[in-house]
C-alpha positions, -999 to +999 in steps of 0.1 A: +723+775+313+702+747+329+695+718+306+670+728+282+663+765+288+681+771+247+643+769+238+637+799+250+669+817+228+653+796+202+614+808+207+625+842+210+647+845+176+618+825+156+586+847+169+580+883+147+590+916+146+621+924+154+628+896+181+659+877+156+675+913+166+666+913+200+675+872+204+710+879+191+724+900+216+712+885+246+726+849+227+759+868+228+756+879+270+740+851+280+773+829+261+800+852+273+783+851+311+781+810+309+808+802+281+807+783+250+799+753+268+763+765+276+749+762+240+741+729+225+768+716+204+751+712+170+747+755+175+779+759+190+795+741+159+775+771+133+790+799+154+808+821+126+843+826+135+837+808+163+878+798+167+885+834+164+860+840+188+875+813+215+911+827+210+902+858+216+878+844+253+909+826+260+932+859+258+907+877+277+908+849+307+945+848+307 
């Protein structure tokens, strides 16, 4: 994800109506396409079970 373009994952899960359920998902794609490193760390660190999550990326790549 270029540097800065989060906003827009941001803007999109704040707005109304049902866009936090819309936002979600495409968080979810757009981090398994470009990888945990994509998402600014201070969100990457509130990921729930986010080191089950990476051991189960790292089984997948292996």
């Amino acid at each position: 994800m270029a540097a800065g373009e989060h906003h827009r994952f941001q803007g999109a899960a704040c707005s109304s109506g049902d866009s936090d359920s819309l936002a979600c998902p495409a968080g979810a794609f757009a981090g398994a396409y470009l990888g945990a490193g994509a998402w600014p760390r201070e969100w990457a660190e509130r990921i729930g079970y986010r080191d089950e999550l990476m051991a189960l990326g790292t089984l997948r790549d292996a």
